[in-house]
CHARMM-style PDB file with segment names, atoms N, HN, CA, C and O in Angstrom:
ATOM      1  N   UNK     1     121.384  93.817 125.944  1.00  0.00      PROA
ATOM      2  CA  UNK     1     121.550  94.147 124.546  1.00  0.00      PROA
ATOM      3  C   UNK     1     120.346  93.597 123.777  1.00  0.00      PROA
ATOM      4  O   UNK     1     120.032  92.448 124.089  1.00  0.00      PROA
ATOM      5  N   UNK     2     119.684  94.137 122.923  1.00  0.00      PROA
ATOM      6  HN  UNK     2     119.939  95.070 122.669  1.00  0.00      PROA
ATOM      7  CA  UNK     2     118.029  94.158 122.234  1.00  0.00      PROA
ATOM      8  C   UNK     2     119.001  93.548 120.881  1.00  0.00      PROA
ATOM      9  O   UNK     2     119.946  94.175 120.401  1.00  0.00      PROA
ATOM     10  N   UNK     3     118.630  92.476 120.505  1.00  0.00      PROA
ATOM     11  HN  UNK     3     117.862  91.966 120.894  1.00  0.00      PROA
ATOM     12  CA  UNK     3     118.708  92.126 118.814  1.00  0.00      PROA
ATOM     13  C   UNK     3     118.096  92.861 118.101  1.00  0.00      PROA
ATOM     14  O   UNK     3     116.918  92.761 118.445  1.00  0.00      PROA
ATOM     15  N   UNK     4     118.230  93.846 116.960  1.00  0.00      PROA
ATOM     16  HN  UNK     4     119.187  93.927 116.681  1.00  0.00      PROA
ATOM     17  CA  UNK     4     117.185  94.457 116.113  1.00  0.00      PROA
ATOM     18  C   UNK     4     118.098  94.151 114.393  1.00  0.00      PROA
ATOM     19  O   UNK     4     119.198  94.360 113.882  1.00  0.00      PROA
ATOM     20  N   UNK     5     116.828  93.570 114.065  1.00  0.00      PROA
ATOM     21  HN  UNK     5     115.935  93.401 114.480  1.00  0.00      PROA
ATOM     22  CA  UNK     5     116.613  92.835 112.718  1.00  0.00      PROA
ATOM     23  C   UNK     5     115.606  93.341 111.847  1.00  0.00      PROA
ATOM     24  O   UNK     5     114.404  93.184 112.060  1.00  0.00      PROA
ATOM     25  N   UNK     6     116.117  93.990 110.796  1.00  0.00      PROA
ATOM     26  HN  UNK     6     117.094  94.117 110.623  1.00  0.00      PROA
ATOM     27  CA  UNK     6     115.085  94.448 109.702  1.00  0.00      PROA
ATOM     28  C   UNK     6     115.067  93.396 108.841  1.00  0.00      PROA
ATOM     29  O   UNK     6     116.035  92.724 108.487  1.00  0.00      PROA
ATOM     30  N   UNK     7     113.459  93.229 108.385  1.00  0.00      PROA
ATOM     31  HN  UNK     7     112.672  93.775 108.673  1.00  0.00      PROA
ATOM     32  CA  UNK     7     113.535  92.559 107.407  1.00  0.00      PROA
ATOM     33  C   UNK     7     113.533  93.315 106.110  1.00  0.00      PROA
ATOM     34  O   UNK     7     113.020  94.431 106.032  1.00  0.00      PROA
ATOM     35  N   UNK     8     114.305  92.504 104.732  1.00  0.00      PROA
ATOM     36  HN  UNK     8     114.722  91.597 104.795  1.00  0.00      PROA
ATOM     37  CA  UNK     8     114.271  92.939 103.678  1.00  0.00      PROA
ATOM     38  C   UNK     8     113.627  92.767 102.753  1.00  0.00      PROA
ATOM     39  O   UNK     8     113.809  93.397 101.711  1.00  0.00      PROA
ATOM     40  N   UNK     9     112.560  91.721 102.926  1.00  0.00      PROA
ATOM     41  HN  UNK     9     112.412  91.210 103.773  1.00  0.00      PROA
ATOM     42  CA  UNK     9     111.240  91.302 101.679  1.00  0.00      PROA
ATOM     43  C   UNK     9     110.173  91.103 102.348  1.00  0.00      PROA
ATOM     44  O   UNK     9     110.143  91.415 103.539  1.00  0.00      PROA
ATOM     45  N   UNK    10     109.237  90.620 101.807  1.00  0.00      PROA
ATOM     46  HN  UNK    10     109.262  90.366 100.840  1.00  0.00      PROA
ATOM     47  CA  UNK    10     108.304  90.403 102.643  1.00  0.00      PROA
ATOM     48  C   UNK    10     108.028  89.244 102.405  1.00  0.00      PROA
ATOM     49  O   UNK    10     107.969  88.826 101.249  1.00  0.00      PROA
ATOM     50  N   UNK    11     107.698  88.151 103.946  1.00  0.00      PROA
ATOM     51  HN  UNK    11     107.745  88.491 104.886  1.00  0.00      PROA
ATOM     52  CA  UNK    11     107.586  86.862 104.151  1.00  0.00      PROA
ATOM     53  C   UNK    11     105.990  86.404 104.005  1.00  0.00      PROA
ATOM     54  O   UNK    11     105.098  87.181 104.345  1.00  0.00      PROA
ATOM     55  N   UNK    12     105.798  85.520 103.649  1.00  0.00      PROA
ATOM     56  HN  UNK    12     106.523  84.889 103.373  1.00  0.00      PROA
ATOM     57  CA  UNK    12     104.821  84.247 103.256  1.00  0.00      PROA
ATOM     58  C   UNK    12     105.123  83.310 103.741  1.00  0.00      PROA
ATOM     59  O   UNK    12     106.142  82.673 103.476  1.00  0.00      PROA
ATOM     60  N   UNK    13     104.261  83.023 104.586  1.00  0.00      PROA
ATOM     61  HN  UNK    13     103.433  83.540 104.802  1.00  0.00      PROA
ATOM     62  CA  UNK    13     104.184  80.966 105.110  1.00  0.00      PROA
ATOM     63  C   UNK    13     102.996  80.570 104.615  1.00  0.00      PROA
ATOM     64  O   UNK    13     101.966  81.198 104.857  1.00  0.00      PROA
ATOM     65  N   UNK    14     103.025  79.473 103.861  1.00  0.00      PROA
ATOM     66  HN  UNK    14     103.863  78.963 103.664  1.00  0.00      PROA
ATOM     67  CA  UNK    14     102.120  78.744 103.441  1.00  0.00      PROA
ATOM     68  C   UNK    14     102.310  77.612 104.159  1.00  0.00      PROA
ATOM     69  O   UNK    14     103.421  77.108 104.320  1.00  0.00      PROA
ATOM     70  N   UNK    15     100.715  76.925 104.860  1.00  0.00      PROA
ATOM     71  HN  UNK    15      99.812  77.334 104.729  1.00  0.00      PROA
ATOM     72  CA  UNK    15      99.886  76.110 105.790  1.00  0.00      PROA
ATOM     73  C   UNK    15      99.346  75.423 105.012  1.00  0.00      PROA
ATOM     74  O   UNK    15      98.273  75.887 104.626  1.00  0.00      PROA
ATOM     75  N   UNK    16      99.844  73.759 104.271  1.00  0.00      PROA
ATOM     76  HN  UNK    16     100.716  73.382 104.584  1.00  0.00      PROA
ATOM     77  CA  UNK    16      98.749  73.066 104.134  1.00  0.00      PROA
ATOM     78  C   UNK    16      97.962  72.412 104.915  1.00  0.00      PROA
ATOM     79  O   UNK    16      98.564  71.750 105.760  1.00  0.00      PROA
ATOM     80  N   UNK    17      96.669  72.342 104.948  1.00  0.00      PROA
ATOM     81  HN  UNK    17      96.180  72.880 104.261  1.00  0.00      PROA
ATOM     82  CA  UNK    17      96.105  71.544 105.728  1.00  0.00      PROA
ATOM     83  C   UNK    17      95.081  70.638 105.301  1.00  0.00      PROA
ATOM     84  O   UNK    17      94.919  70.544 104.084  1.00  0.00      PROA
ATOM     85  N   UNK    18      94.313  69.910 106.105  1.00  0.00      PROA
ATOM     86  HN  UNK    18      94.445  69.986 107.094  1.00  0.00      PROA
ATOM     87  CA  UNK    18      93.089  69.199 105.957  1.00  0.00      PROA
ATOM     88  C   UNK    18      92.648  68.663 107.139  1.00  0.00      PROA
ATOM     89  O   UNK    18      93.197  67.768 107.782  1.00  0.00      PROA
ATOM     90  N   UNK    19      91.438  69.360 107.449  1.00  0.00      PROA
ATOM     91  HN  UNK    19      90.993  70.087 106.927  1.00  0.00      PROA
ATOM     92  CA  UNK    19      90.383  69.451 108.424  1.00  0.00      PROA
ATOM     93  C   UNK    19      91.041  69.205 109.806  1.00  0.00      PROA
ATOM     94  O   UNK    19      90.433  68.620 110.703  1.00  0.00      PROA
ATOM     95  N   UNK    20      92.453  69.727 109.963  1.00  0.00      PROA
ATOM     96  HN  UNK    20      92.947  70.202 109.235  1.00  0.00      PROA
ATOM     97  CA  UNK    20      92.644  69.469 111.376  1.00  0.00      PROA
ATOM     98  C   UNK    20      92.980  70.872 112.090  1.00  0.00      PROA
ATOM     99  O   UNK    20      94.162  71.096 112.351  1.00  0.00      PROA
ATOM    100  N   UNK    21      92.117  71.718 112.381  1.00  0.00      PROA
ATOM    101  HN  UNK    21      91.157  71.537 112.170  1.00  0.00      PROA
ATOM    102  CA  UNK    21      92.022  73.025 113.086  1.00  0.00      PROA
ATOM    103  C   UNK    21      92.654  72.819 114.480  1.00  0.00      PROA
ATOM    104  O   UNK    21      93.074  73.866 114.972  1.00  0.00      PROA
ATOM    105  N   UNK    22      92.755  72.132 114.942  1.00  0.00      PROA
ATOM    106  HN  UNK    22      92.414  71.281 114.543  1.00  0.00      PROA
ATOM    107  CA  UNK    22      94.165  72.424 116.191  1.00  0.00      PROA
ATOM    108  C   UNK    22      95.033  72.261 116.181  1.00  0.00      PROA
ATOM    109  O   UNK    22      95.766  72.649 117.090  1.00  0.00      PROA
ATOM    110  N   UNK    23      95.562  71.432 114.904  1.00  0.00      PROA
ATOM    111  HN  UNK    23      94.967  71.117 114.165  1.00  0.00      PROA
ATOM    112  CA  UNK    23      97.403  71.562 114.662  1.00  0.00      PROA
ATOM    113  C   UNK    23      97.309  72.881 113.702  1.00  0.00      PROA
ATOM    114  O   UNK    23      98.289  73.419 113.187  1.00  0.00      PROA
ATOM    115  N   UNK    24      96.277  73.203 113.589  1.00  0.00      PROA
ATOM    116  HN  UNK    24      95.481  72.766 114.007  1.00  0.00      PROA
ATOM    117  CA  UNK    24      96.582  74.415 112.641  1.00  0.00      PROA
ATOM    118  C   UNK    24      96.278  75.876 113.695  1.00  0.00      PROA
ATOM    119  O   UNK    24      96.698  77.031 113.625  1.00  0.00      PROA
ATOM    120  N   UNK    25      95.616  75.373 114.385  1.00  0.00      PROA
ATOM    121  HN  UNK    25      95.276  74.435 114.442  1.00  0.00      PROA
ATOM    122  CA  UNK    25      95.886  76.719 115.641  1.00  0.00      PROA
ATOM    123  C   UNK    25      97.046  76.656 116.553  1.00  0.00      PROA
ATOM    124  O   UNK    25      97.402  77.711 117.077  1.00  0.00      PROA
ATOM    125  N   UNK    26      97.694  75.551 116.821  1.00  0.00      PROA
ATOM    126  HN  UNK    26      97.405  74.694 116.396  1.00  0.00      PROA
ATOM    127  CA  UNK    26      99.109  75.788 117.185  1.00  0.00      PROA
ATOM    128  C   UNK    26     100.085  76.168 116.067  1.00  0.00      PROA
ATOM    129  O   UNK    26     100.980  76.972 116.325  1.00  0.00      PROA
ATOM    130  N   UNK    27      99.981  75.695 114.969  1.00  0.00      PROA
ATOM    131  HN  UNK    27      99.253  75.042 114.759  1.00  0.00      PROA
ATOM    132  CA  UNK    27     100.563  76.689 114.399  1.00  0.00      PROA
ATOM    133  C   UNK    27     101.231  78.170 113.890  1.00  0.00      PROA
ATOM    134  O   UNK    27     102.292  78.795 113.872  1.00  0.00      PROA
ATOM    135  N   UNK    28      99.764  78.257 113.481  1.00  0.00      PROA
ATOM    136  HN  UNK    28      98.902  77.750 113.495  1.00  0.00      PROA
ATOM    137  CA  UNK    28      99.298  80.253 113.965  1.00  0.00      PROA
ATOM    138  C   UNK    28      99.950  80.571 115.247  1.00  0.00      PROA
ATOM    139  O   UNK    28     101.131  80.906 115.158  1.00  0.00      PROA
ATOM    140  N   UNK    29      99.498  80.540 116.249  1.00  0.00      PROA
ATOM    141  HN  UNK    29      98.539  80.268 116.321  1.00  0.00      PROA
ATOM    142  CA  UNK    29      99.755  80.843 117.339  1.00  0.00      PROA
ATOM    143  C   UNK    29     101.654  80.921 117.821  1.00  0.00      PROA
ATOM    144  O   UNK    29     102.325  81.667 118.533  1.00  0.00      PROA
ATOM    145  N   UNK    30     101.941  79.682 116.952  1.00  0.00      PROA
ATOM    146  HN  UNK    30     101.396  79.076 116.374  1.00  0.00      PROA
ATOM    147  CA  UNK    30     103.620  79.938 116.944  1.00  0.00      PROA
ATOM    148  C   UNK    30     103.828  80.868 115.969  1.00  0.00      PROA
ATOM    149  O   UNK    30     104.967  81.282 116.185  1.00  0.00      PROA
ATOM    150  N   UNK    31     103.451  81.346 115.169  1.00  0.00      PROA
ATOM    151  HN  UNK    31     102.526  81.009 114.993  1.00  0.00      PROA
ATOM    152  CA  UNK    31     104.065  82.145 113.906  1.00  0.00      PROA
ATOM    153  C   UNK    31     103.704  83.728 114.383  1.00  0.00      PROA
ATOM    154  O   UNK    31     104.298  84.748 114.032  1.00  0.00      PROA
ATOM    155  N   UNK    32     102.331  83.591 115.461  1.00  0.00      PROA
ATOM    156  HN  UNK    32     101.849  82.762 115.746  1.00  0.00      PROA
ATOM    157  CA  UNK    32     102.228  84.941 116.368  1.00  0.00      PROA
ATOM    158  C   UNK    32     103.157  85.300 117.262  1.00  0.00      PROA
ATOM    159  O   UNK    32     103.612  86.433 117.420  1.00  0.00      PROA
ATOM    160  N   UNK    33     103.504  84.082 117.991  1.00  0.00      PROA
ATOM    161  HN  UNK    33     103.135  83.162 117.863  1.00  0.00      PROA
ATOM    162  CA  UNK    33     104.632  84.506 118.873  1.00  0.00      PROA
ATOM    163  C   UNK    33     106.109  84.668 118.370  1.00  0.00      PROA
ATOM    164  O   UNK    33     106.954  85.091 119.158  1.00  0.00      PROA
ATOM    165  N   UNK    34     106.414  84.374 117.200  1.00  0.00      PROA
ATOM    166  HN  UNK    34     105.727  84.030 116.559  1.00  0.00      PROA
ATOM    167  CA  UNK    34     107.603  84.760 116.781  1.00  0.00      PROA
ATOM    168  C   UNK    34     107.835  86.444 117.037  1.00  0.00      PROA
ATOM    169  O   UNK    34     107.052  87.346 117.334  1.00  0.00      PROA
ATOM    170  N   UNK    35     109.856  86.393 116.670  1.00  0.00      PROA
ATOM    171  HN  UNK    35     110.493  85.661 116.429  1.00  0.00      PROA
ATOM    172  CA  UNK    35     109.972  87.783 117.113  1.00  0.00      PROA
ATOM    173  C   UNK    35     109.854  88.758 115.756  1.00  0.00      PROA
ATOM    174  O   UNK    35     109.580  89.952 115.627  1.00  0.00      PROA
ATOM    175  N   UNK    36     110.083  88.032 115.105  1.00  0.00      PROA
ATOM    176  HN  UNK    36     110.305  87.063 115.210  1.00  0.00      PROA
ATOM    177  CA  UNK    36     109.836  88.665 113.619  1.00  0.00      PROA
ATOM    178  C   UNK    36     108.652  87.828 112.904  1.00  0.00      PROA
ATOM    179  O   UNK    36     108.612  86.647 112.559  1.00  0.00      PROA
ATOM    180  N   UNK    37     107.883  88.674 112.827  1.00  0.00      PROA
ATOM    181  HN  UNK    37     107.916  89.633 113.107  1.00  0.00      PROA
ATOM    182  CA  UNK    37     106.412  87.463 111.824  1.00  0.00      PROA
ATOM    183  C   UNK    37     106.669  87.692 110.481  1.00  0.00      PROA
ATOM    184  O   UNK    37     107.493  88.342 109.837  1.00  0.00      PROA
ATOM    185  N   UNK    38     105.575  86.857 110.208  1.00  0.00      PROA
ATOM    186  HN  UNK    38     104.905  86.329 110.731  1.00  0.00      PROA
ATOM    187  CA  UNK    38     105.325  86.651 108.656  1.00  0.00      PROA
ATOM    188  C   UNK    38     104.477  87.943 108.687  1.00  0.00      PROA
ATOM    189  O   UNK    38     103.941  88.556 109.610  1.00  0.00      PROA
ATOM    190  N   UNK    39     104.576  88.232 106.747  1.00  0.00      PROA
ATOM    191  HN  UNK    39     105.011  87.734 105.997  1.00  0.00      PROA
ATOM    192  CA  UNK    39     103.595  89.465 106.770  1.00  0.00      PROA
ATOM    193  C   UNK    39     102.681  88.475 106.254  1.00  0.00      PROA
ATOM    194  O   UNK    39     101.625  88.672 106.856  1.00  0.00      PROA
ATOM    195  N   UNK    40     102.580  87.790 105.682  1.00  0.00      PROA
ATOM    196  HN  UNK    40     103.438  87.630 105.193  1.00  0.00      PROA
ATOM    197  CA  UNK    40     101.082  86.805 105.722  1.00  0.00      PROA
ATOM    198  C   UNK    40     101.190  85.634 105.278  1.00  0.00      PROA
ATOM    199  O   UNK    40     102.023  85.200 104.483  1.00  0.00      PROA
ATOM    200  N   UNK    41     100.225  85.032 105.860  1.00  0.00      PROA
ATOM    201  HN  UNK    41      99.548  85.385 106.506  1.00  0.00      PROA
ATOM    202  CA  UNK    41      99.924  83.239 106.075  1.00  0.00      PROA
ATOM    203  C   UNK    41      98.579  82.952 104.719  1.00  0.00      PROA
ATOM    204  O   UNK    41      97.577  83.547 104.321  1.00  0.00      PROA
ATOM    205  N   UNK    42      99.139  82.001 104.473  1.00  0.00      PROA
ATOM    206  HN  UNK    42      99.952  81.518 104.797  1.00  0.00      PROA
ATOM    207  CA  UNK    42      98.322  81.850 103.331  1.00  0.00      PROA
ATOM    208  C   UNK    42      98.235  79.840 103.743  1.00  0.00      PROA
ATOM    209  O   UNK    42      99.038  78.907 103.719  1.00  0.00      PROA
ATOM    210  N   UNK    43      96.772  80.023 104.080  1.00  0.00      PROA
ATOM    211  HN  UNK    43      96.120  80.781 104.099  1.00  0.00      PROA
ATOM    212  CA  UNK    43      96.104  78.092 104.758  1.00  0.00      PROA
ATOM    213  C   UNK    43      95.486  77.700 103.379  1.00  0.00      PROA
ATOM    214  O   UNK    43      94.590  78.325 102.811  1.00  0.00      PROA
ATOM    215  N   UNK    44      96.056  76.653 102.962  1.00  0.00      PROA
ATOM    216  HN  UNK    44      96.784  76.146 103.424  1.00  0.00      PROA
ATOM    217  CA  UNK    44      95.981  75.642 101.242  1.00  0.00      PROA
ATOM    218  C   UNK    44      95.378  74.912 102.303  1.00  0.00      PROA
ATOM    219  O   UNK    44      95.906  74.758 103.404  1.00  0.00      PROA
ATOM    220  N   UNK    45      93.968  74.343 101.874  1.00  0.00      PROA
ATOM    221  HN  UNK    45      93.540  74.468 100.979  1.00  0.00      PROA
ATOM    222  CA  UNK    45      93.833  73.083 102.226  1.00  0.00      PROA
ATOM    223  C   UNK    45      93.234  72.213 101.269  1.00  0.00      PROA
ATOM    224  O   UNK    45      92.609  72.665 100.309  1.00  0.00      PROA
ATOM    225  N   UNK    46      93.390  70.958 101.477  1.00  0.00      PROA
ATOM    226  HN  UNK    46      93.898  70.591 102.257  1.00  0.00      PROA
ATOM    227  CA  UNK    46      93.070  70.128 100.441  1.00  0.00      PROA
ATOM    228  C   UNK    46      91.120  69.914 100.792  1.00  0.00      PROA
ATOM    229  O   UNK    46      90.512  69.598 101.815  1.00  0.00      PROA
ATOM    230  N   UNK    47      90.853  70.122  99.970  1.00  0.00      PROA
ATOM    231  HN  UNK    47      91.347  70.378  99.139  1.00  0.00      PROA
ATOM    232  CA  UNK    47      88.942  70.191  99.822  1.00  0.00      PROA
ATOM    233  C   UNK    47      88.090  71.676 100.336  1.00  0.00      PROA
ATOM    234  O   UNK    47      88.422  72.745  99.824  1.00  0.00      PROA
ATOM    235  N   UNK    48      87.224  71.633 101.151  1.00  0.00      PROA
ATOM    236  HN  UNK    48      86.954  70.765 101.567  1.00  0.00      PROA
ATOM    237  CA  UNK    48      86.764  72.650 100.793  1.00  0.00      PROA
ATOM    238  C   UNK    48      85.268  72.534 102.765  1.00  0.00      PROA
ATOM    239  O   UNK    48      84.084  72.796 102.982  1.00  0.00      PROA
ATOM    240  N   UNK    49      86.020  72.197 103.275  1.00  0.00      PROA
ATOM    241  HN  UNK    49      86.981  71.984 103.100  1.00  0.00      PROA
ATOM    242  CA  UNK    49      85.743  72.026 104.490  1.00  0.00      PROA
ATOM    243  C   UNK    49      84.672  73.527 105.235  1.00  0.00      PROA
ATOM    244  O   UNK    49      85.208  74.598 105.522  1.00  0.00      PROA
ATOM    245  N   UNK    50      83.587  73.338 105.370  1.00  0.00      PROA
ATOM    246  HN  UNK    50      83.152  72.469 105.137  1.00  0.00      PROA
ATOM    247  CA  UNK    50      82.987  74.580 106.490  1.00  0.00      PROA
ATOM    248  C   UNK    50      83.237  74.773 107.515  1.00  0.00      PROA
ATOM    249  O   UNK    50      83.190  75.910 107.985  1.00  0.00      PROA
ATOM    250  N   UNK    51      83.711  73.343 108.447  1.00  0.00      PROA
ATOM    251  HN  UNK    51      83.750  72.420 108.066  1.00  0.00      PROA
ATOM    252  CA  UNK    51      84.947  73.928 109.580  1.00  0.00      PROA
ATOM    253  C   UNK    51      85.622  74.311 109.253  1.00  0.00      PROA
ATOM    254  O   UNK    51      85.538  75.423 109.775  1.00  0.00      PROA
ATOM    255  N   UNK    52      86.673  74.326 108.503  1.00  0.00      PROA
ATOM    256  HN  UNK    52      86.741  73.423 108.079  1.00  0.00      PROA
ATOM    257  CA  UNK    52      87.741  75.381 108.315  1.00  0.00      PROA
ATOM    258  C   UNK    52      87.508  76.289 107.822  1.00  0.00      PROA
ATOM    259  O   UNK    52      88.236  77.269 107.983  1.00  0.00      PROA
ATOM    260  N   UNK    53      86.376  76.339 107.002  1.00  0.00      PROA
ATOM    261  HN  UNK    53      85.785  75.544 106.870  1.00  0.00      PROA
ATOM    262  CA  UNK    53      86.382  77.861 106.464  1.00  0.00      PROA
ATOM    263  C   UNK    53      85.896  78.958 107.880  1.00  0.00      PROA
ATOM    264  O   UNK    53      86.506  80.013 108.050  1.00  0.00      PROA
ATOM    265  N   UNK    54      84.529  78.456 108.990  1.00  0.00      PROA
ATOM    266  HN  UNK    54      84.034  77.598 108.852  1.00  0.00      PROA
ATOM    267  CA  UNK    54      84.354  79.073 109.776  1.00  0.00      PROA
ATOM    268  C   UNK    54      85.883  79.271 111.158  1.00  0.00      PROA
ATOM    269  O   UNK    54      86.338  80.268 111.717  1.00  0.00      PROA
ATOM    270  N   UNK    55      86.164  78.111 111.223  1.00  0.00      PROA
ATOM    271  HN  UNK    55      85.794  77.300 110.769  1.00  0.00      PROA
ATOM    272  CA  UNK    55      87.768  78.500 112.136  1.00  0.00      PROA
ATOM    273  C   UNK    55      88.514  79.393 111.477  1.00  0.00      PROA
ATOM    274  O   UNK    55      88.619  80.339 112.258  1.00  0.00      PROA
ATOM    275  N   UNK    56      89.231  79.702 110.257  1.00  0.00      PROA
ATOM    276  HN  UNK    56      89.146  78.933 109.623  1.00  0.00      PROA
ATOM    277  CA  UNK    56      89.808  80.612 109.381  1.00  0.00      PROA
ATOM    278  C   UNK    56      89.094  81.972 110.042  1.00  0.00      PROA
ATOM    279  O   UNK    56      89.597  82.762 110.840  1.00  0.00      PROA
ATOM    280  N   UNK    57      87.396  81.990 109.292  1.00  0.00      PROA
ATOM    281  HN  UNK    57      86.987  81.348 108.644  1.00  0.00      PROA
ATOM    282  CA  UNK    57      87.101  83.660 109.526  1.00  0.00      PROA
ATOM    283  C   UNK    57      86.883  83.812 111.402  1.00  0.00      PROA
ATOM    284  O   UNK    57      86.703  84.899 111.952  1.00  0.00      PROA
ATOM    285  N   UNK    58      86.930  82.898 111.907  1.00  0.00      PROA
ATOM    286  HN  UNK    58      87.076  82.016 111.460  1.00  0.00      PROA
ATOM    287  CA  UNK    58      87.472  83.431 113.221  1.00  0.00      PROA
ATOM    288  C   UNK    58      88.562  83.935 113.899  1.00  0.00      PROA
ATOM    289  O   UNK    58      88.554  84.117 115.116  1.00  0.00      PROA
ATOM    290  N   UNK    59      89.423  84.151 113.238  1.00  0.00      PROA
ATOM    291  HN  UNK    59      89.429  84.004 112.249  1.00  0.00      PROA
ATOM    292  CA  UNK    59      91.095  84.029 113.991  1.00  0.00      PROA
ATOM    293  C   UNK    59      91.231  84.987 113.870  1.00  0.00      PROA
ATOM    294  O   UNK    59      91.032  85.725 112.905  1.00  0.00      PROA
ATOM    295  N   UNK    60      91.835  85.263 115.461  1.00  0.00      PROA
ATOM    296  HN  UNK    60      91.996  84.663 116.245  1.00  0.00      PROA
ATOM    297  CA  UNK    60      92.343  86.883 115.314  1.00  0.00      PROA
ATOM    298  C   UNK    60      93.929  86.981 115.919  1.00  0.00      PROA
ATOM    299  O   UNK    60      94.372  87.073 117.064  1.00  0.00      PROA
ATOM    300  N   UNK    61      94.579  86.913 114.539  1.00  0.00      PROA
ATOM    301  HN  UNK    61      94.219  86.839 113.609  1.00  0.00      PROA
ATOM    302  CA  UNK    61      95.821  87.005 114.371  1.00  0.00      PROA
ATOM    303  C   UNK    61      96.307  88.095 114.622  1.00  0.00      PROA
ATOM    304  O   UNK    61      95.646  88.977 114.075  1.00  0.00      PROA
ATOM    305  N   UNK    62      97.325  88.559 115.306  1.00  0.00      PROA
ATOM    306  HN  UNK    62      97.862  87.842 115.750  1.00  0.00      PROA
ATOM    307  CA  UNK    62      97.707  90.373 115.801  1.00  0.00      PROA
ATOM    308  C   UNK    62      98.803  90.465 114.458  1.00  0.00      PROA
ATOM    309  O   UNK    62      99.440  89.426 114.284  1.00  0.00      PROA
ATOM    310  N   UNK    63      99.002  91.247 113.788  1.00  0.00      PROA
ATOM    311  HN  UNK    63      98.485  92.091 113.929  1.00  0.00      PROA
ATOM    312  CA  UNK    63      99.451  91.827 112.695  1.00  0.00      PROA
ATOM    313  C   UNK    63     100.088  90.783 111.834  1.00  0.00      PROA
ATOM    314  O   UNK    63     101.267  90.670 111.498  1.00  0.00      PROA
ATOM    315  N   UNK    64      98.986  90.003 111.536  1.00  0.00      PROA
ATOM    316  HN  UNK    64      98.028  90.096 111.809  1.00  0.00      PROA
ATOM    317  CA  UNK    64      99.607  88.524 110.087  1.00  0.00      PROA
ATOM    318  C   UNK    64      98.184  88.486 109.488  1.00  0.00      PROA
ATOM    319  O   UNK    64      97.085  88.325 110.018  1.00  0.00      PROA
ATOM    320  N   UNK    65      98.603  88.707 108.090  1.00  0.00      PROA
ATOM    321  HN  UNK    65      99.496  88.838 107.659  1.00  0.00      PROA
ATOM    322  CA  UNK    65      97.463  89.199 107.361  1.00  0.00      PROA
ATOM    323  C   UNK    65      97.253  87.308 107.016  1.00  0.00      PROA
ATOM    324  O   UNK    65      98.136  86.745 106.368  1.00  0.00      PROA
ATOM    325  N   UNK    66      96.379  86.737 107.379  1.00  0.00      PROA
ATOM    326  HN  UNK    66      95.662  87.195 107.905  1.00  0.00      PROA
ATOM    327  CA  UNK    66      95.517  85.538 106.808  1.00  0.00      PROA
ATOM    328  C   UNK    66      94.702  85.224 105.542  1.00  0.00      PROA
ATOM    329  O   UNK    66      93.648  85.844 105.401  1.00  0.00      PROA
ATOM    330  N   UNK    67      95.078  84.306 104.576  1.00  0.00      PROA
ATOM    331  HN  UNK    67      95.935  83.802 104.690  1.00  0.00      PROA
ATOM    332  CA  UNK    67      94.080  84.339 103.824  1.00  0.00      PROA
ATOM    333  C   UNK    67      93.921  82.686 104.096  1.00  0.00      PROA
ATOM    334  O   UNK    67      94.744  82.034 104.738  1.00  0.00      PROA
ATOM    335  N   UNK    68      92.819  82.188 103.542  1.00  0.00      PROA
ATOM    336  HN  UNK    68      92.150  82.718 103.021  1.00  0.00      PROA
ATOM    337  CA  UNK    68      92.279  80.644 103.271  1.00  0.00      PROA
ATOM    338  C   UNK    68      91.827  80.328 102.074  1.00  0.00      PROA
ATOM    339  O   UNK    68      90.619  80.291 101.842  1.00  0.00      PROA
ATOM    340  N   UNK    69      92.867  80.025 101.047  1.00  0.00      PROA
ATOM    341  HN  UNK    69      93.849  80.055 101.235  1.00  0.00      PROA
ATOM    342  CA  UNK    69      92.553  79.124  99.959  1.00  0.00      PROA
ATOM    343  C   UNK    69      91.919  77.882  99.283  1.00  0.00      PROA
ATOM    344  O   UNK    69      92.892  77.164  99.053  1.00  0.00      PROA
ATOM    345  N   UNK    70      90.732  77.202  98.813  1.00  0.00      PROA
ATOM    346  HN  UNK    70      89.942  77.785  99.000  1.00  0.00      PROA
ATOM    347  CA  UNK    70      90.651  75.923  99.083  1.00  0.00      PROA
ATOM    348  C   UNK    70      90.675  75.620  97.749  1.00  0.00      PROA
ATOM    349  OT1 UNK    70      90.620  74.446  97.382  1.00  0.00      PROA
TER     350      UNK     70
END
């Protein structure tokens, strides 16, 4: 028997972070493997970091729209 679940709004997870790009890629990576995703992730981080901004425009998330706020 298949569970099938519509969603009725559309979901947002907001990610704060600061400069720690591998608790923030396990993150992602769990919110990819979910069975129902977010329609988009929105990463707050506190300052204004060029590692994170270059880890951010690297990620290739399969259908979770990403943005990076600083």
């Amino acid at each position: 028997m298949e569970l099938v679940v519509k969603k009725k709004f559309p979901v947002t997870v907001i990610i704060s972070v600061y400069k720690n790009t591998d608790a923030l890629n396990i993150v992602l990576k769990s919110l990819e493997s979910q069975t129902i995703k977010p329609d988009e992730v929105l990463i707050s981080e506190d300052g204004n970091s060029q590692v994170m901004s270059d880890f951010v425009a690297t990620l290739n998330i399969k259908n979770i729209n990403v943005e990076h706020l600083t």
